[in-house]
N, C-alpha and C positions, 0 to 999 in steps of 0.2 A: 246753038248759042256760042258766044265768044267769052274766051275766059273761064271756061267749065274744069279746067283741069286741077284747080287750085283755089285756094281759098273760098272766098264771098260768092264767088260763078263755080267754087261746085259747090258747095253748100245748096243755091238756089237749083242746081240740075238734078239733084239728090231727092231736095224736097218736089219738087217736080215731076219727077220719076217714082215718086212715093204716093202721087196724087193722082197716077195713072198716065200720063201727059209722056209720049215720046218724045225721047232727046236725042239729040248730035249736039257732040263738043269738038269745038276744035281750040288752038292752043297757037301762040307764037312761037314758043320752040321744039326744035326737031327731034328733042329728047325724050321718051317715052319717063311716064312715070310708073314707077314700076309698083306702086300701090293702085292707080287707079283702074286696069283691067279685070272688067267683073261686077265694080261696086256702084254703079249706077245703071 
């Protein structure tokens, strides 16, 4: 899905991934967030 890194699109990759459901996120910028490695 698009827009998982943040907000509303990770919120729903979160709850997604809590529901069993594999995810791939990807993101418009090149910048890694340094909270998100791990938590989905």
């Amino acid at each position: 899905m698009s827009g998982g890194s943040r907000g509303i699109g990770l919120a729903i990759a979160v709850r997604l991934a809590e529901e069993g459901a594999n995810v791939a996120i990807m993101a418009k910028t090149d910048t890694p967030n340094p909270k998100l490695p791990g938590t989905i």
